[in-house]
Every structure is written in C-alpha cells, then in structure tokens.
Backbone atoms as SQL, in Angstrom:
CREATE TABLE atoms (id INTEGER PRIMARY KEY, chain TEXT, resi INTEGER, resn TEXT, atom TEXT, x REAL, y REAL, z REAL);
INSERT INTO atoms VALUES
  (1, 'A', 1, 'UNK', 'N', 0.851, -1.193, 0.000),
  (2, 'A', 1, 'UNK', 'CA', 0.000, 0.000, 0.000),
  (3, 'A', 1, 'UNK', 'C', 0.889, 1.247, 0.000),
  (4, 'A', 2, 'UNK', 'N', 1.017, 1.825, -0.868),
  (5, 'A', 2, 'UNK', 'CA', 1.176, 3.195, -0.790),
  (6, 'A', 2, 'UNK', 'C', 1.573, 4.219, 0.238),
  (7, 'A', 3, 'UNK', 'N', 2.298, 5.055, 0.381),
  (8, 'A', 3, 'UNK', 'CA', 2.322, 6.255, 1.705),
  (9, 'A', 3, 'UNK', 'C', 1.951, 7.622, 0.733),
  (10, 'A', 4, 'UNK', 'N', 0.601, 7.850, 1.727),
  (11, 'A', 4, 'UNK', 'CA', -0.086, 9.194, 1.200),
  (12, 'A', 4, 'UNK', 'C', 1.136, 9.874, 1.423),
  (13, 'A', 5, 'UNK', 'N', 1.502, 11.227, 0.516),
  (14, 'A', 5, 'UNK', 'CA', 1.829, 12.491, 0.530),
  (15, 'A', 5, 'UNK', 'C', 1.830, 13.242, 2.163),
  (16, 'A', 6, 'UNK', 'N', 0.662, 13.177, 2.734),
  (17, 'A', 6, 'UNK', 'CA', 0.697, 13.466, 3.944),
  (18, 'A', 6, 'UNK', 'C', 1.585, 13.006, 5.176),
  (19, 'A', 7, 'UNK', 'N', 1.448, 11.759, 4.758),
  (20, 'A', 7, 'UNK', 'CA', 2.518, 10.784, 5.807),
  (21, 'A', 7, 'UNK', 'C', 3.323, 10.898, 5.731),
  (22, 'A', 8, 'UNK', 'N', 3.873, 11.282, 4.548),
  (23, 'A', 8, 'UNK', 'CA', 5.551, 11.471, 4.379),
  (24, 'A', 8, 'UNK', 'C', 6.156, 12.534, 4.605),
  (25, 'A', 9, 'UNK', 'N', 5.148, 13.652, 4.695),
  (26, 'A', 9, 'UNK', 'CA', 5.617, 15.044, 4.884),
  (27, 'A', 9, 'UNK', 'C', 5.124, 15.002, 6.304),
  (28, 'A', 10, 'UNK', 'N', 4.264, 14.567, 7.676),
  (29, 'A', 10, 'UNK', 'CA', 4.478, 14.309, 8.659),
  (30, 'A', 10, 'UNK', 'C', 5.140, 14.259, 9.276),
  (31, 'A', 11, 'UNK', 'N', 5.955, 12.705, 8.838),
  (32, 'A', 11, 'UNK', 'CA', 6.950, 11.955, 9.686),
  (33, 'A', 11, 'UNK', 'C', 8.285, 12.954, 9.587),
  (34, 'A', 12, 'UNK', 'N', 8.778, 13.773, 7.888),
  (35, 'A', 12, 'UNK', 'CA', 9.854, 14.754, 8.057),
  (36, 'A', 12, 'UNK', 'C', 9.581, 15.792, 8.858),
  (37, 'A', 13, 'UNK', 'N', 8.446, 15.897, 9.122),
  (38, 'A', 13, 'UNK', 'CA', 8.304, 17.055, 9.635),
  (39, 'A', 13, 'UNK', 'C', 8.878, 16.955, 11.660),
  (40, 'A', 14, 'UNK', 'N', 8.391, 15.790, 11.836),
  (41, 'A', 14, 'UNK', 'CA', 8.410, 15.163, 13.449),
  (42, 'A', 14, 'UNK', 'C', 9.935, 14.854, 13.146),
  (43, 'A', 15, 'UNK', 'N', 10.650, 14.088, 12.603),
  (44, 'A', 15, 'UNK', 'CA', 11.864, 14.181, 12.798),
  (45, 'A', 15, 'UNK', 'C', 12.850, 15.016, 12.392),
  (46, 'A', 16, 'UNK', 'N', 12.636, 16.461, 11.796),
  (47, 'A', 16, 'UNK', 'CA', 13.115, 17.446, 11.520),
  (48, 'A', 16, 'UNK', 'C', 12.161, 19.061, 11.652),
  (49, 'A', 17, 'UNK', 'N', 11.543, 18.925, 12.763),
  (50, 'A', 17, 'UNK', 'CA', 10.545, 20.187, 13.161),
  (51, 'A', 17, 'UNK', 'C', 11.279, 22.069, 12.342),
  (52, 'A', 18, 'UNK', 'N', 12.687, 21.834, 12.656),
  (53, 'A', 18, 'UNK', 'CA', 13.004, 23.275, 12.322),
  (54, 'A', 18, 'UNK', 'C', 13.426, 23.269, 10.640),
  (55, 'A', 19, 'UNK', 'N', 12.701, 22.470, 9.815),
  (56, 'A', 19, 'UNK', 'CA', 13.350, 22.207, 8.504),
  (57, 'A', 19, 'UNK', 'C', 12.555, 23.301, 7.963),
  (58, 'A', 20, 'UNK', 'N', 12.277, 23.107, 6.574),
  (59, 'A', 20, 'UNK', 'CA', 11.920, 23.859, 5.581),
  (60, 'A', 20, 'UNK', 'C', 12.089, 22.374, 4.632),
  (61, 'A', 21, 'UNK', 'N', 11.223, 21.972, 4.448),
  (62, 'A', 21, 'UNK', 'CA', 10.369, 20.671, 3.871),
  (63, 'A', 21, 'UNK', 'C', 9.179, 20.894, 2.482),
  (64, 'A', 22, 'UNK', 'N', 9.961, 20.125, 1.381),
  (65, 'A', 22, 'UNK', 'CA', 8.744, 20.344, 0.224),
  (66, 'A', 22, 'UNK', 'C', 8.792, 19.046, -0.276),
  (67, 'A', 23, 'UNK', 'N', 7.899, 17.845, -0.629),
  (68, 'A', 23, 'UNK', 'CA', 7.956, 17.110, -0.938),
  (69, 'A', 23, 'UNK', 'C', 6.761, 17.522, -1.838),
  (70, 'A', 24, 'UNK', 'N', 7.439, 16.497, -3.262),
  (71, 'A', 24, 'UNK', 'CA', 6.960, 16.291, -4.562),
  (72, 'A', 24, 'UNK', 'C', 6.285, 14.831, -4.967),
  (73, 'A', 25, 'UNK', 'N', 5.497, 14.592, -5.234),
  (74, 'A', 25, 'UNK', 'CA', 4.894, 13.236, -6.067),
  (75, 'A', 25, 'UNK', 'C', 5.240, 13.218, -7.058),
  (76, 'A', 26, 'UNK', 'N', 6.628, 12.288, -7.346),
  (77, 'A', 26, 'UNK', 'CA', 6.818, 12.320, -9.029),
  (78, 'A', 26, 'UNK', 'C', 5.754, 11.708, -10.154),
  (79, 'A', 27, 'UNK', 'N', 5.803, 10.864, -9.706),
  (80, 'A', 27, 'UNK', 'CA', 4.437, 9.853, -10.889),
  (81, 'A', 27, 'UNK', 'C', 3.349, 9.737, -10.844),
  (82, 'A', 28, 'UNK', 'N', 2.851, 10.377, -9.767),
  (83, 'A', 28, 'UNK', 'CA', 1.251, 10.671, -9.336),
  (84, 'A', 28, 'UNK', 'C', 0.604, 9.114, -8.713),
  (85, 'A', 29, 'UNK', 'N', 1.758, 8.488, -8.324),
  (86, 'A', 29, 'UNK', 'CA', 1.067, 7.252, -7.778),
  (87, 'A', 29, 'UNK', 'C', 1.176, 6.552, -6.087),
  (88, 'A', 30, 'UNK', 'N', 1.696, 7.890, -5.568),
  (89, 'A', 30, 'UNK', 'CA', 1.613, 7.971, -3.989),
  (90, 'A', 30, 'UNK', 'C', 3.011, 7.036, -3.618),
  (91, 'A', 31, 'UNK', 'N', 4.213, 6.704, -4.535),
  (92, 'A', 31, 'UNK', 'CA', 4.572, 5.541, -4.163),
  (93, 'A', 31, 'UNK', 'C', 6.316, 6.056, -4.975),
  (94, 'A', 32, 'UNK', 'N', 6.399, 7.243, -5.501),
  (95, 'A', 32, 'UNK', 'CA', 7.855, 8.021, -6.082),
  (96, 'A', 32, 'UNK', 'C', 7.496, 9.565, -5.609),
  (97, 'A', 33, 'UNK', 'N', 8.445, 9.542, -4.247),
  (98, 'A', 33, 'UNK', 'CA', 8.371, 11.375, -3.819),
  (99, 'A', 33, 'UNK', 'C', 9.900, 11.558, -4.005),
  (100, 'A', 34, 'UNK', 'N', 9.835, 13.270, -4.388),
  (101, 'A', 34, 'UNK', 'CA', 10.964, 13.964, -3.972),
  (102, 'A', 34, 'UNK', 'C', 11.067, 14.790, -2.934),
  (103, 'A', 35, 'UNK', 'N', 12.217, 14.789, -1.743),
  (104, 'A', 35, 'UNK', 'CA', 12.113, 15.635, -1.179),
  (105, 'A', 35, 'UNK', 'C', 13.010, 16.459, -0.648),
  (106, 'A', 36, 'UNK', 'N', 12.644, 17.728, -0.235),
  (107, 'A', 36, 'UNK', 'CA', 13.992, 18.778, -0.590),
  (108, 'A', 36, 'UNK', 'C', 13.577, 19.110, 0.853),
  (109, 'A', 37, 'UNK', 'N', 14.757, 18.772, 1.691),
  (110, 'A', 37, 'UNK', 'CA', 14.918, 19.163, 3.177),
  (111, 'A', 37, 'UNK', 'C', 16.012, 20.237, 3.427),
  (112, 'A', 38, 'UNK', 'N', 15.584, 21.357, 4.375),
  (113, 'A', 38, 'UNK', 'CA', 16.454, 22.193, 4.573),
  (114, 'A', 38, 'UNK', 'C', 16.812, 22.552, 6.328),
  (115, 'A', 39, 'UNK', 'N', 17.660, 21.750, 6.889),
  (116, 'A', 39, 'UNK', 'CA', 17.939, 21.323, 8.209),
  (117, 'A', 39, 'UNK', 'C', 18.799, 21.939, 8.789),
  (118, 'A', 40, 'UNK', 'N', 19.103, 22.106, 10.251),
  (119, 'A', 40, 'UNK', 'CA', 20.674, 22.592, 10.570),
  (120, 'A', 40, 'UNK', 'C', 21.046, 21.538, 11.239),
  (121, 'A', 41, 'UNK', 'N', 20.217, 20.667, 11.572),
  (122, 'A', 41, 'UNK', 'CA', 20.679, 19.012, 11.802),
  (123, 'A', 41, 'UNK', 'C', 21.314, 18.130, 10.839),
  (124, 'A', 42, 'UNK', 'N', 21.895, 18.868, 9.747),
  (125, 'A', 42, 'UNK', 'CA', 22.728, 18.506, 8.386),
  (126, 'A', 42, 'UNK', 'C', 24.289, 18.994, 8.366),
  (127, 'A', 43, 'UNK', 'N', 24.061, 20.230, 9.654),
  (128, 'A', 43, 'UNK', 'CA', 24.975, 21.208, 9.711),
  (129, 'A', 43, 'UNK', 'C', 26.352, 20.354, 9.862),
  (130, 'A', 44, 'UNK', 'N', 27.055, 20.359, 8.646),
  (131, 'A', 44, 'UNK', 'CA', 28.450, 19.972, 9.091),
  (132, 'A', 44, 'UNK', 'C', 28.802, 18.348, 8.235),
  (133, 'A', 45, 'UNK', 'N', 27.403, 17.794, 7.894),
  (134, 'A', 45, 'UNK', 'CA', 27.718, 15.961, 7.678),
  (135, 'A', 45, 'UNK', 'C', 27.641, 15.671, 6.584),
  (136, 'A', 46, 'UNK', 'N', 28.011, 14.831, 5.873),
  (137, 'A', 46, 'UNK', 'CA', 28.126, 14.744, 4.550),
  (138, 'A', 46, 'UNK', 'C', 27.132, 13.914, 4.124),
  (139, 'A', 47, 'UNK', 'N', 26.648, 14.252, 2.844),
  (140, 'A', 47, 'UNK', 'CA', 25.385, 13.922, 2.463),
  (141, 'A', 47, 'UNK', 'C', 25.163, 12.384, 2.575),
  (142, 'A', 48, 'UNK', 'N', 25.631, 11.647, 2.662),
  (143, 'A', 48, 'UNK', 'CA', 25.257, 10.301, 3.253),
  (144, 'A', 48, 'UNK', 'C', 24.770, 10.183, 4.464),
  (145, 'A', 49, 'UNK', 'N', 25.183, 10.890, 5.396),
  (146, 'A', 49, 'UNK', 'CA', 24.853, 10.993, 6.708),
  (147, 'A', 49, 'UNK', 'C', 23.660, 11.465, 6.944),
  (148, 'A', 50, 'UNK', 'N', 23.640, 12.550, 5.790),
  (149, 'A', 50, 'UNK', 'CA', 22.094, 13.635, 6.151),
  (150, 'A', 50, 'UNK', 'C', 20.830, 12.389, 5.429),
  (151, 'A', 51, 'UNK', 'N', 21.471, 11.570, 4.727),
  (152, 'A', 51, 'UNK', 'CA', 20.158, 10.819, 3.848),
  (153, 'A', 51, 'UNK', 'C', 20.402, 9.775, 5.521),
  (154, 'A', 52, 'UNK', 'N', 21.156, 8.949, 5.717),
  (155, 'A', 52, 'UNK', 'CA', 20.598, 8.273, 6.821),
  (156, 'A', 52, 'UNK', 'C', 19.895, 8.974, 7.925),
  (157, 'A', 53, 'UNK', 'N', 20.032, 10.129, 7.976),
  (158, 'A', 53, 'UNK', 'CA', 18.884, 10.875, 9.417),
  (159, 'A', 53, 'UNK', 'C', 17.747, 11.115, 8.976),
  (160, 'A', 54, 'UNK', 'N', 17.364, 11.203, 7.560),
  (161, 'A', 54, 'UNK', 'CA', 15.956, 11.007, 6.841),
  (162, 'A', 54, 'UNK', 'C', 15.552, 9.234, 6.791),
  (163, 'A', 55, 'UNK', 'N', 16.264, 8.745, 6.441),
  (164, 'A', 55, 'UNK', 'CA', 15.517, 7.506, 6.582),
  (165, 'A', 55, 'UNK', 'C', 15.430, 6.902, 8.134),
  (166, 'A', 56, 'UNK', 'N', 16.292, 7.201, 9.150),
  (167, 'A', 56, 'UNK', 'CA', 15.904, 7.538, 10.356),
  (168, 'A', 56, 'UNK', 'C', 14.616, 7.647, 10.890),
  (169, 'A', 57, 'UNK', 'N', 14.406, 9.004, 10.476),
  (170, 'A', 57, 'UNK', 'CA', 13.303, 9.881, 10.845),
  (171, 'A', 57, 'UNK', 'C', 11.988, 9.010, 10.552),
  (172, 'A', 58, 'UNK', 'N', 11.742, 8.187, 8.989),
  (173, 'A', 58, 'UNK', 'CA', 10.987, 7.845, 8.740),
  (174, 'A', 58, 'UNK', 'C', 10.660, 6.040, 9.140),
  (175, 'A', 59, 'UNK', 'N', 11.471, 6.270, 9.811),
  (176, 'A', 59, 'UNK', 'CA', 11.304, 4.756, 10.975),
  (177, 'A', 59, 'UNK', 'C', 11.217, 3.374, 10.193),
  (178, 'A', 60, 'UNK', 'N', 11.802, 3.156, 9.737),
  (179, 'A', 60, 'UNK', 'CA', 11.912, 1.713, 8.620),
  (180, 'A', 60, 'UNK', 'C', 10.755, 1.887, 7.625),
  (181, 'A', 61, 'UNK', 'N', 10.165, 2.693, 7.138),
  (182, 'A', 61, 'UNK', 'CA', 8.766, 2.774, 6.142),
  (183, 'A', 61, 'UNK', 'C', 9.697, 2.850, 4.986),
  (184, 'A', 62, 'UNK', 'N', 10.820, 3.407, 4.441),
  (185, 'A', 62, 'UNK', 'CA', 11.561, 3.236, 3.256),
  (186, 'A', 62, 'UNK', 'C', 12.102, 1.691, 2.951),
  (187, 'A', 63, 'UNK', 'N', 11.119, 1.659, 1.903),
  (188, 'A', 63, 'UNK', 'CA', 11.391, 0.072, 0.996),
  (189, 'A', 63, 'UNK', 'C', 9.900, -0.554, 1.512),
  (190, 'A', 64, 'UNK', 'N', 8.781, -0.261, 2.397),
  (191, 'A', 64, 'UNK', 'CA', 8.207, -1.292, 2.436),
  (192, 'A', 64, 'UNK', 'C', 7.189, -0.101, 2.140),
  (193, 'A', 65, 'UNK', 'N', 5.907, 0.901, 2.557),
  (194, 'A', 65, 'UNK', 'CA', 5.143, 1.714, 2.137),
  (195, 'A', 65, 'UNK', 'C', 5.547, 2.818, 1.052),
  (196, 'A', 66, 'UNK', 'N', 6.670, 2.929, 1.620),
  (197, 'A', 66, 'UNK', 'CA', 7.724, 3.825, 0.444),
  (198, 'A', 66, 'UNK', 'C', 8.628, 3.252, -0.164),
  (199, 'A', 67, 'UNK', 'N', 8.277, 3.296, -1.453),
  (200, 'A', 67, 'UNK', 'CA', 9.038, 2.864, -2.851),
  (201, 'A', 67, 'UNK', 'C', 10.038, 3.306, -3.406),
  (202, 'A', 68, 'UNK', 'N', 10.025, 4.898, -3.408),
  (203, 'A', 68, 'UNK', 'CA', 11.275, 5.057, -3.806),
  (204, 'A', 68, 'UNK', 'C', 11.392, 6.830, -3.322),
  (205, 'A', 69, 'UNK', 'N', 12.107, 7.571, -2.723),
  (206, 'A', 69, 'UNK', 'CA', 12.424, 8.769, -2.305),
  (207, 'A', 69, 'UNK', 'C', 13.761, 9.161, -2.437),
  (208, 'A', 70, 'UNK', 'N', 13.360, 10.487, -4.090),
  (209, 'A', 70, 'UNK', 'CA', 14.573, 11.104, -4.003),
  (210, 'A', 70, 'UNK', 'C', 15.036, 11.929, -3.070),
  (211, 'A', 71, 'UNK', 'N', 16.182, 12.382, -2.853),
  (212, 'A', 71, 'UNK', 'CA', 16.685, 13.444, -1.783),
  (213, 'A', 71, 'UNK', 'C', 17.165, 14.189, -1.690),
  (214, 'A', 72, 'UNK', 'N', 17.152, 15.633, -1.604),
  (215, 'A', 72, 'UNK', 'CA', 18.078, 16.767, -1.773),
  (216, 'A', 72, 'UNK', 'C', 18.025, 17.430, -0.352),
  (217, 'A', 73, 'UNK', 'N', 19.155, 17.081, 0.271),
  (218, 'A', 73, 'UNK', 'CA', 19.360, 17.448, 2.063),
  (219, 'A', 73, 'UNK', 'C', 20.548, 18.297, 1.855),
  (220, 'A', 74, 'UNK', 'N', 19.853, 19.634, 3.040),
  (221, 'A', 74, 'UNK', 'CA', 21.042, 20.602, 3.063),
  (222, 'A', 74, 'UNK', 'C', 21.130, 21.195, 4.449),
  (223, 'A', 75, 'UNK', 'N', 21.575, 22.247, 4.649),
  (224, 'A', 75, 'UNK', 'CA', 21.896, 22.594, 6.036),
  (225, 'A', 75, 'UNK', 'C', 21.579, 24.262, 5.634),
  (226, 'A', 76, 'UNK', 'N', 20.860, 24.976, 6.101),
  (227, 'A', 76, 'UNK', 'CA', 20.332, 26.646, 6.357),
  (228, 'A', 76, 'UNK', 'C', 21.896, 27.459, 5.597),
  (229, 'A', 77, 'UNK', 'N', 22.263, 27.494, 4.550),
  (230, 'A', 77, 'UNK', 'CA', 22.809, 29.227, 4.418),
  (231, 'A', 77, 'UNK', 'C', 23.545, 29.942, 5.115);
C-alpha cells in the first residue's frame, strides 16, 4: 500500500521540526516522492549521513510503504 503524501511530509516534519520541507509526487502514484529538506541538523555531515537521518526519521517505512524517495538534504545558508 502506498504512503499518502501526507505521511511522508508528517513523519519529516516530526523528525526534523526546524526544517523547511517540500515534498513532490513524481508519478502521481503515492509511491515516487521527492524531497527537498532544509535542516541545521545537516549542519556539518556529509550527504550520506544527512540521507541516513531522513531515513531515520521515517522509521523503517523506506522500501516497504515507500518505494522510492529522491533526496536533496542541506543545512540553512
């Protein structure tokens, strides 16, 4: 089953409260998002690190409700 749009922008939201969060539906089928996180919990780590604190965040749901999530993680400017 699918992860609504909502759920996914939720769960970033609870494990990254001070972000700046936009997630995209690529294929319109609830099941390919993009999402562009803007964290200071990124501050300093290299982008491997910042994608494991997103899949973190989203508590093992990547690979089994969520199919596939691109990622563009950064740290505030």
């Amino acid at each position: 089953m699918p992860m609504p749009i909502e759920d996914l922008e939720a769960a970033l939201r609870e494990g990254f409260p001070d972000a700046q969060i936009q997630v995209d539906d690529l294929a319109g089928d609830g099941d390919h998002y993009k999402a562009r996180i803007v964290s200071s919990a990124f501050a300093g780590l290299p982008r491997i690190k910042q994608h494991q604190l997103v899949y973190a965040a989203l508590k093992g749901k990547m690979g089994g409700e969520l199919h596939a999530l691109a990622l563009e993680t950064s740290a505030p400017a």
